[in-house]
C-alpha positions in Angstrom: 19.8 -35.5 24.5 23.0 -37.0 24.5 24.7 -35.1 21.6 23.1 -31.7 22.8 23.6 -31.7 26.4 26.0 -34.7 27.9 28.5 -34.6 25.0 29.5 -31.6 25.6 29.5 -32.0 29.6 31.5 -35.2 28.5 34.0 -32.7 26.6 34.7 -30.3 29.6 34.9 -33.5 32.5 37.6 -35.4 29.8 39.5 -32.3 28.2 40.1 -31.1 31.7 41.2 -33.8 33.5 43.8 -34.4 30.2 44.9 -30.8 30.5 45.9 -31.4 33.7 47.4 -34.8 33.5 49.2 -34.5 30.5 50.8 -30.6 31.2 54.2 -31.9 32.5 54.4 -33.3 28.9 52.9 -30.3 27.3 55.3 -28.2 28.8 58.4 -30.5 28.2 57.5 -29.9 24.6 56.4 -26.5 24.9 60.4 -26.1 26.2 61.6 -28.7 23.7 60.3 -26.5 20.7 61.1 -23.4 22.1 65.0 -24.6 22.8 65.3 -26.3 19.2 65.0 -22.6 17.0 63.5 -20.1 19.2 60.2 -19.9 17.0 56.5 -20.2 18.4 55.6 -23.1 20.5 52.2 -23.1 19.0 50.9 -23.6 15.3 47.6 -22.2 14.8 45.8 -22.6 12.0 42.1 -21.6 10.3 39.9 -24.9 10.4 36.4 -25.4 9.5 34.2 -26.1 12.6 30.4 -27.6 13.2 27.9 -25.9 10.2 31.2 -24.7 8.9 32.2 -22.1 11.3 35.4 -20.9 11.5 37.9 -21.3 14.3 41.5 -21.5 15.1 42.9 -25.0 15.7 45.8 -25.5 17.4 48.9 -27.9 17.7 52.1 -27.4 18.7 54.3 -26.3 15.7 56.3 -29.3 14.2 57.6 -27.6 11.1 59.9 -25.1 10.3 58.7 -21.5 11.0 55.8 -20.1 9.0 55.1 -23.4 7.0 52.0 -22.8 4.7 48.0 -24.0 5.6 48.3 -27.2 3.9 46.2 -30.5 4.5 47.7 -32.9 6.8 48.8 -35.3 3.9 50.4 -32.8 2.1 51.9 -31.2 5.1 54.2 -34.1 5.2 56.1 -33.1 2.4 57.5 -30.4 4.1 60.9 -30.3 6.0 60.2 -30.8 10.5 62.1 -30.2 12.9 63.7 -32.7 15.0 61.5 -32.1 17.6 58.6 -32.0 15.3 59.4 -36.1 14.5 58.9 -36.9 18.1 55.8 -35.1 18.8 54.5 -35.9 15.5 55.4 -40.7 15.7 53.8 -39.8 19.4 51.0 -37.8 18.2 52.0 -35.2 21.0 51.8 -32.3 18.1 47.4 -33.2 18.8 47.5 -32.3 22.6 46.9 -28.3 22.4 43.8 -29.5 20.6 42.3 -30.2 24.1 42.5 -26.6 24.5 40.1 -26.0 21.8 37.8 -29.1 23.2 37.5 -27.3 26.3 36.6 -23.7 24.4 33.9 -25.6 23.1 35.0 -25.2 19.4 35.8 -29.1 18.9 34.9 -32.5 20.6 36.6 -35.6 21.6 34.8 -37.5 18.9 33.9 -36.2 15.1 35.1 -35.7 12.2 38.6 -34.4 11.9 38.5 -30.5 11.1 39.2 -29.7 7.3 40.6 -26.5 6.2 38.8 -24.4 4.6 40.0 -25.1 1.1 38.8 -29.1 1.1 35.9 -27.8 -1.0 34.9 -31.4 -1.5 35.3 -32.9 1.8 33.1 -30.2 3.0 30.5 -30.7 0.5 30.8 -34.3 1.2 30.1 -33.8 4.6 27.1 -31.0 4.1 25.4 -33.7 2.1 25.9 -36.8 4.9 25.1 -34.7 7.8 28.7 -34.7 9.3 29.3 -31.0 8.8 26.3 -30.3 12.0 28.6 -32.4 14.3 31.6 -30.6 16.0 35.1 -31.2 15.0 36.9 -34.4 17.0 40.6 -35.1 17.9 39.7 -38.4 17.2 37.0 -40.3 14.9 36.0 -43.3 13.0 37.8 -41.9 10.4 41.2 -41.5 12.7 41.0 -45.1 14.0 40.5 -46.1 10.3 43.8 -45.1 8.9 43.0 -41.5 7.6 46.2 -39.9 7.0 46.6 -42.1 3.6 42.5 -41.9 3.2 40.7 -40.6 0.2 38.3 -37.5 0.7 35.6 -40.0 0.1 37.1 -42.6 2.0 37.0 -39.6 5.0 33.7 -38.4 4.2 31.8 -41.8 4.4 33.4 -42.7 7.7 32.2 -38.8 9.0 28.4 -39.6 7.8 28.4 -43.0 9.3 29.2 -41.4 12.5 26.9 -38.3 12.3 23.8 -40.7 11.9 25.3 -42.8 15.3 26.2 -40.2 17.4 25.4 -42.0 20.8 27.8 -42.2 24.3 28.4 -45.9 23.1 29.5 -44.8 19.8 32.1 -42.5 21.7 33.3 -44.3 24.2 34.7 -46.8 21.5 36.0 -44.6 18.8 38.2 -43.2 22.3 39.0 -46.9 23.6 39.8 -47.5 19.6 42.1 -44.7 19.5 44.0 -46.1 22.5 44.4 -48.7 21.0 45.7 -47.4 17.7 47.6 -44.9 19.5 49.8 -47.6 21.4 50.3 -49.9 18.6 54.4 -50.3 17.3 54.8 -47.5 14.1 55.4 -49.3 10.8 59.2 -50.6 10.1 60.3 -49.2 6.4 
């Protein structure tokens, strides 16, 4: 009942109340990366959703202009903007995704959405069951370290949540993400 009805009513109450509390800071960006080279605000991108439908994701663009559809680790390779290193240490670049949690195309919790070319993450999750749960902004795979995270690594953490889907489950993956959000970035 949970994950067909409430979750979802769970999705609207807590994507619209960030939408409104956070837009003073979406907007300051929205400015911010307007200002610093005149190109879109937004970066959209073609991600694969819940039974692997396709949708658009979006973030706000932290790259140059017209950087490619690459996976997020990869990504990182590429030249950003100042503005994009602000937005991207704060995890600001995420918010717009709260646009598409209130569209109905992602959720708060579940497995990060994979572009269409992670072949084997997808598989991965097809066989574990993740693949039937709606993309999340935030996961057990998120508050696990995932940018540096094997496909495997990813994939196990997206099965172990698609067999525990529950409100409990959720509310601590989001009071887990707080907590990972707001801990001090890594010295080098």
């Amino acid at each position: 009942m949970y994950q067909r009805f409430f979750k979802r009513v769970l999705d609207l109450v807590l994507s619209g109340i960030a939408l409104l509390a956070l837009s003073p800071i979406m907007l300051l960006t929205a400015i911010a990366i307007r200002l610093e080279d005149g190109g879109p605000i937004l970066f959209s991108q073609q991600r694969s959703g819940r039974d692997g439908k396709l949708f658009r994701v979006l973030k706000f663009r932290s790259m140059l202009i017209n950087a490619g559809d690459l996976p997020s680790a990869q990504a990182r390779t590429l030249p950003i903007t100042r503005v994009g290193k602000i937005i991207r240490r704060t995890n600001i670049d995420e918010l717009p995704q709260l646009m598409n949690i209130f569209a109905g195309d992602m959720s708060i919790v579940g497995p990060r959405p994979a572009l269409p070319s992670q072949a084997a993450l997808l598989e991965m999750r097809r066989t574990n069951g993740a693949i039937h749960c709606k993309p999340g902004l935030t996961g057990l795979a998120q508050i696990n370290s995932y940018d540096n995270m094997p496909e495997e690594e990813k994939a196990n953490w997206d099965g172990i949540y698609a067999a525990k889907v529950s409100l409990l489950t959720d509310v601590g993956i989001i009071l887990r993400t707080f907590r990972y959000l707001t801990k001090p970035p890594p010295v080098y």
